[in-house]
C-alpha positions, 0 to 999 in steps of 0.5 A, spaced: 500 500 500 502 507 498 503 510 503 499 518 503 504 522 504 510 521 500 515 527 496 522 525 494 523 530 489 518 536 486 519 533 479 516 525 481 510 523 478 505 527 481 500 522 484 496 527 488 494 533 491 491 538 494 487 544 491 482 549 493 478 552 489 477 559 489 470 562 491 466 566 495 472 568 499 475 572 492 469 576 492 471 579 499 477 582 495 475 590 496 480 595 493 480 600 499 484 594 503 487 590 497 495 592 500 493 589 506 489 583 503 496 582 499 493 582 492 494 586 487 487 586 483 480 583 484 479 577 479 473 575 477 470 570 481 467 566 476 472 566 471 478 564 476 473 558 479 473 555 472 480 557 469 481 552 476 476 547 473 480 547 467 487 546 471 484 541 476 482 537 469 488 537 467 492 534 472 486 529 472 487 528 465 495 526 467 493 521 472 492 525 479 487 524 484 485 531 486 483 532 493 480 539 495 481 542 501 475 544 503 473 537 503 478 535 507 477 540 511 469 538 511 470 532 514 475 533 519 469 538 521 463 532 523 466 529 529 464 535 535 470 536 539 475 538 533 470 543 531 469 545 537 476 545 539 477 549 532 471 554 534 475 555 540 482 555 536 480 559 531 476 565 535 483 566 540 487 567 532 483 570 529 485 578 532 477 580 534 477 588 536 474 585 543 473 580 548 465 581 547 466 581 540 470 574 540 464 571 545 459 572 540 463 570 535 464 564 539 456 564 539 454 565 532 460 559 530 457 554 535 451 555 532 452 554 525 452 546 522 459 544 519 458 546 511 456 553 513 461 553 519 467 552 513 464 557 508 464 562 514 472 561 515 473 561 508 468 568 507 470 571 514 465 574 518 462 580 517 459 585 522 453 585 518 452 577 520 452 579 528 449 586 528 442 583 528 444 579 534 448 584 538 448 591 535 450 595 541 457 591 542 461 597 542 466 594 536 459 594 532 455 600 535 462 604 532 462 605 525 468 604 522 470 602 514 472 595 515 466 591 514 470 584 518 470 581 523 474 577 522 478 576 515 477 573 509 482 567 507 482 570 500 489 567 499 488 560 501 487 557 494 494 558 494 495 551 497 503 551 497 504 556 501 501 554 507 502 546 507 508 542 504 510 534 504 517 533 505 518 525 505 514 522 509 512 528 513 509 534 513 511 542 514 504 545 516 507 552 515 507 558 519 504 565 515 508 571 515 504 576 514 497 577 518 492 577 513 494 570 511 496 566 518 489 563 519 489 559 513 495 554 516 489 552 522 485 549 517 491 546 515 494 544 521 486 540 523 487 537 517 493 534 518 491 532 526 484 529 525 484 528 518 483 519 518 488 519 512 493 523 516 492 520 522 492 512 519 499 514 516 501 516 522 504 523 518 509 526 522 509 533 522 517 537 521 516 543 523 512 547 530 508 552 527 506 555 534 514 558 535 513 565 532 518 564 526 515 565 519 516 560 514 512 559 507 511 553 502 512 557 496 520 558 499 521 551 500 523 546 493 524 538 495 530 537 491 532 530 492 531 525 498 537 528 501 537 535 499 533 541 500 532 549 496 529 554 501 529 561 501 530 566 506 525 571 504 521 576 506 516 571 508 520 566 511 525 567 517 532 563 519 529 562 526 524 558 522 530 555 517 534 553 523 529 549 527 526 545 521 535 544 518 535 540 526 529 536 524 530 534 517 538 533 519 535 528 524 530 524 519 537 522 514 537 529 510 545 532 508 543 538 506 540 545 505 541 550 500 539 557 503 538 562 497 538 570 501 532 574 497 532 580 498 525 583 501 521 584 497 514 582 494 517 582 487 521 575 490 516 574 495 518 566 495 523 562 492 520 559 487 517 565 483 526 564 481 526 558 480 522 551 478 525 544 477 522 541 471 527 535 470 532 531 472 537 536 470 533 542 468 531 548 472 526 553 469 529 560 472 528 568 472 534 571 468 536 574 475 537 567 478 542 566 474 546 573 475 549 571 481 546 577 485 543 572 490 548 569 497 547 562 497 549 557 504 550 551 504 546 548 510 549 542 515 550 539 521 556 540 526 558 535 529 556 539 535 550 539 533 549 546 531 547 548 524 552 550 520 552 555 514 558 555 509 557 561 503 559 558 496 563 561 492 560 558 485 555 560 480 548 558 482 549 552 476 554 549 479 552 549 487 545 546 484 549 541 479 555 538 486 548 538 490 544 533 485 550 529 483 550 532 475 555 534 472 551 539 469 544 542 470 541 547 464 538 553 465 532 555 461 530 562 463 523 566 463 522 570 457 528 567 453 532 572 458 529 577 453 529 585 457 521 586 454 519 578 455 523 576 462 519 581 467 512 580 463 513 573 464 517 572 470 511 578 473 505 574 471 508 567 474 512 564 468 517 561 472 512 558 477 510 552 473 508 545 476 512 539 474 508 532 473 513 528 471 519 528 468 520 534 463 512 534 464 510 542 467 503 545 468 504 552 466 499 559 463 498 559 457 499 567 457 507 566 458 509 565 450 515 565 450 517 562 457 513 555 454 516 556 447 522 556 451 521 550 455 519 546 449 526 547 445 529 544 451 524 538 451 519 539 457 512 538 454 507 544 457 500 543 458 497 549 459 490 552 461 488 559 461 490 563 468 487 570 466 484 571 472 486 567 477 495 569 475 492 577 478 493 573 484 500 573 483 502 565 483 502 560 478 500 553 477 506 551 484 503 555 487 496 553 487 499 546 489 499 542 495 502 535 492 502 529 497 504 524 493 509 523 488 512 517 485 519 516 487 525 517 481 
């Protein structure tokens, strides 16, 4: 029997994954808060649900069980305790205004069946759901812009970010930025209670509860010994350092560590680069320029994290890593100075690989896909019009749980 978590590579060939489809909570995108939402644009809900469809449709099409996460999240929901201790969980991180505010918060979930109790997380609560209730509580009875309570989850069909399987395992992610930190809750039940995690037995790698920021999208499973993290703008050493002694312990050799600069427009490692085959990187041409400090983490024989700066091109440190002699590099926009940051902008490096030399991409990145073909990757595309304005591809949109073994 296979077991339900397994991902020894990001290139294997994907067996399942988690998805979510956008919805309800997309339409809660309202331009006066977009910076604090974290998004750029409002997309049309419709047309980004069936762009989704249409990419669920393909990995199915390519042999992978699709599993979603609000089913996930549903089931976990029947059995009373766990939903009463997420209502509980839930209420305490969700930063509500005051504490009689969170008490009828508290109320109003405790009363909803499962199925709208998931839709409430999802959408957020809005003062408009409460006011009928309890009108005079001070934080309803004073007007303010802000229509939440508490906040939609409007990024979470961006499953790599807030859940990652390493091996055997899995990193239930800790969010950075506050608008997002609720998303790893459902996340984080699924994986406790969930009965295909807990038959499995699912060890979890990393402690979501101690403080430090880490996010999927800056975590690459390069090898069954060799992990690419991103130090990032989202992710921080605390967190590298602790998951470094946890995977060390499980028979991993090493961490490549690539510093990004803060930024959004490097928000996550893997809007840099994607693996596609067994020796074949898609990258942004800024990748290449050798403007990023990468470490080579390890264990001390004191039993410290040791980090030693390498002096080679990106190419050659990743190629010593993998055992090649050599890695190729494909750049977004064929490296051109119009058609890189257009692509690299609308997530042409972002592409999710399904086999060897077998990617899922936009079909809106021309150039990045013709490039890919020349160097044999076949590309399977879907229209991403809508749901690219949230700034992430096909990775992004990923939770792989299972992957064959190369």
């Amino acid at each position: 029997m296979k077991p339900f978590v397994q991902l020894n590579s990001e290139i294997g060939v994907l067996n399942k994954v988690i998805l979510h489809r956008p919805g309800l909570e997309l339409e809660h995108l309202i331009p006066p808060y977009l910076e604090y939402m974290l998004s750029e644009d409002t997309p049309h809900v419709a047309t980004a649900g069936k762009e989704h469809d249409a990419f669920a449709d393909l990995l199915r099409g390519n042999g992978t069980e699709v599993l979603y996460l609000a089913d996930l999240f549903l089931e976990v929901l029947q059995e009373e305790t766990v939903r009463k201790a997420f209502i509980d969980e839930y209420c305490e991180k969700s930063h509500i205004s005051s504490n009689d505010l969170k008490q009828a918060v508290h109320k109003y979930l405790l009363d909803l069946p499962s199925e709208q109790l998931r839709d409430v997380v999802l959408r957020g609560i809005m003062k408009r759901d409460l006011t009928g209730r309890t009108a005079e509580l001070l934080p309803l009875a004073i007007e303010e812009e802000y229509p939440f309570i508490t906040d939609p989850l409007c990024g979470i069909y961006f499953t790599r970010d807030i859940g990652v399987c390493i091996g055997r395992g899995m990193l239930v992610s800790s969010m950075s930025m506050p608008f997002r930190q609720r998303e790893t809750l459902l996340v984080h039940y699924i994986w406790q209670y969930h009965p295909a995690f807990r038959k499995s037995q699912t060890p979890k790698w990393y402690d979501n509860s101690l403080g430090y920021g880490i996010e999927g999208g800056d975590v690459l499973v390069l090898s069954d010994r060799v992990l690419a993290i991103g130090y990032s703008e989202r992710t921080s050493l605390g967190a590298v350092e602790a998951l470094a002694h946890t995977l060390f312990a499980q028979g991993y050799e090493k961490i490549l560590l690539f510093h990004l600069p803060k930024t959004r427009r490097f928000m996550h490692l893997d809007v840099l680069f994607t693996m596609v085959d067994k020796n074949k990187f898609l990258i942004t041409p800024a990748l290449a320029s050798g403007q990023f400090a990468i470490y080579e983490l390890s264990l001390g024989r004191e039993g410290q994290i040791q980090a030693k700066l390498q002096d080679q091109p990106v190419k050659n440190v990743l190629a010593k890593a993998l055992g090649l002699d050599e890695v190729i590099f494909i750049s977004v926009g064929g490296g051109d100075v119009i058609h890189a940051p257009r692509e690299h902008w609308n997530m042409g490096s972002n592409v999710l690989t399904i086999a060897p030399g077998k990617v899922v991409a936009y079909d809106r990145n021309d150039v990045t896909n013709e490039q890919l073909a020349r160097n044999g990757v076949e590309v399977l595309t879907f229209s991403g019009c809508e749901l690219s304005r949230g700034r992430g591809g096909p990775r992004c949109m990923s939770m792989p749980i299972h992957r064959e073994n190369l």
